[in-house]
C-alpha positions as CSV (number, residue, x, y, z in Angstrom):
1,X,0.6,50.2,20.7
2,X,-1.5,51.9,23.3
3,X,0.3,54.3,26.1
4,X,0.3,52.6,29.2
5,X,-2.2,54.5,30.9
6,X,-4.9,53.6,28.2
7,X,-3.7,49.8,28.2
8,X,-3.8,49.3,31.9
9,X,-7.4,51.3,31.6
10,X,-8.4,48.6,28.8
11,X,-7.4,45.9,31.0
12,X,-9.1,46.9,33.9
13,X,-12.7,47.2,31.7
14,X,-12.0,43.5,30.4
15,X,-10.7,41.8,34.2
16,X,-14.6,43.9,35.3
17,X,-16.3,42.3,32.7
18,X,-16.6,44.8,29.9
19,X,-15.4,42.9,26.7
20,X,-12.4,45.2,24.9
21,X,-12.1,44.5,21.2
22,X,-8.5,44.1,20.1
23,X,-7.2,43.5,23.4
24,X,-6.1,40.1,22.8
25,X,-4.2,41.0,20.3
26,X,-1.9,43.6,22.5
27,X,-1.3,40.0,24.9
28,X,1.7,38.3,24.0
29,X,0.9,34.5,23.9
30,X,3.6,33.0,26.3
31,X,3.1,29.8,27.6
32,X,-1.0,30.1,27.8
33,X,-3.2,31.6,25.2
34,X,-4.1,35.5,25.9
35,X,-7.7,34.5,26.5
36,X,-6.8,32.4,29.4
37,X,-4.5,35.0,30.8
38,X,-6.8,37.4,30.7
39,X,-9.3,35.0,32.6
40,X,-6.6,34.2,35.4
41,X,-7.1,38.1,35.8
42,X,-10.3,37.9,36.2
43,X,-10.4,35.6,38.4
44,X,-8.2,36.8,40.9
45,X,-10.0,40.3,40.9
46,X,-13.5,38.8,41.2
47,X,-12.4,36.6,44.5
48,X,-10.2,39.4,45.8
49,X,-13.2,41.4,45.6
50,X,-15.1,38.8,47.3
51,X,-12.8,38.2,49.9
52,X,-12.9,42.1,50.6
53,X,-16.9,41.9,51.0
54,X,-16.8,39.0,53.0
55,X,-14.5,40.7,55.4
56,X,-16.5,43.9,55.4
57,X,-19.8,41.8,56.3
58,X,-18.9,39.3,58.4
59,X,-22.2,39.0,60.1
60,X,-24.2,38.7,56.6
61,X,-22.2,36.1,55.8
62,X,-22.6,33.9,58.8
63,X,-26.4,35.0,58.1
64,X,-27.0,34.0,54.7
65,X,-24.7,30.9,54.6
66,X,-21.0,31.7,52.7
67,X,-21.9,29.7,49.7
68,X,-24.8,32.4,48.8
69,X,-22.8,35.2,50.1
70,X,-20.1,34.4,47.6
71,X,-23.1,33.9,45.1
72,X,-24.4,37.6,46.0
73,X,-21.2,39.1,46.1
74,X,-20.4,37.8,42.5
75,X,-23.8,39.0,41.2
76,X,-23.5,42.6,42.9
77,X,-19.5,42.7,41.7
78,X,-20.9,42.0,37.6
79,X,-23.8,44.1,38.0
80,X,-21.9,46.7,39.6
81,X,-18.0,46.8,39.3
82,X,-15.7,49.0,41.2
């Protein structure tokens, strides 16, 4: 078992896109599979890191239309996680 530090850095790398090898495996199962968890997490950080973009330029995204700002931000987000 990793110390929690090093888990919750692990995590972090996968939710931003970085595949971890063996992480799975440190995910208990529950009621969903610990791919899918791990997706629900990425999810959630990719719009919340959208949402925080969008609120930051509000003018580009009446600009550019909020379906290609939201297209944008997800590109710049992969290409260049926080």
């Amino acid at each position: 078992m990793l110390p929690l530090e090093s888990l919750q850095n692990t995590i972090a790398q996968s939710v931003l896109g970085k595949p971890q090898f063996g992480l799975l495996s440190l995910v208990s199962a529950g009621r969903a599979d610990p791919h899918r968890r791990l997706r629900i997490y990425e999810n959630n950080t990719r719009a919340s890191l959208t949402a925080t973009l969008m609120a930051v330029f509000p003018v580009t995204v009446h600009m550019v239309d909020e379906r290609f700002f939201r297209y944008a931000a997800s590109e710049f987000i992969r290409r260049h996680p926080p």
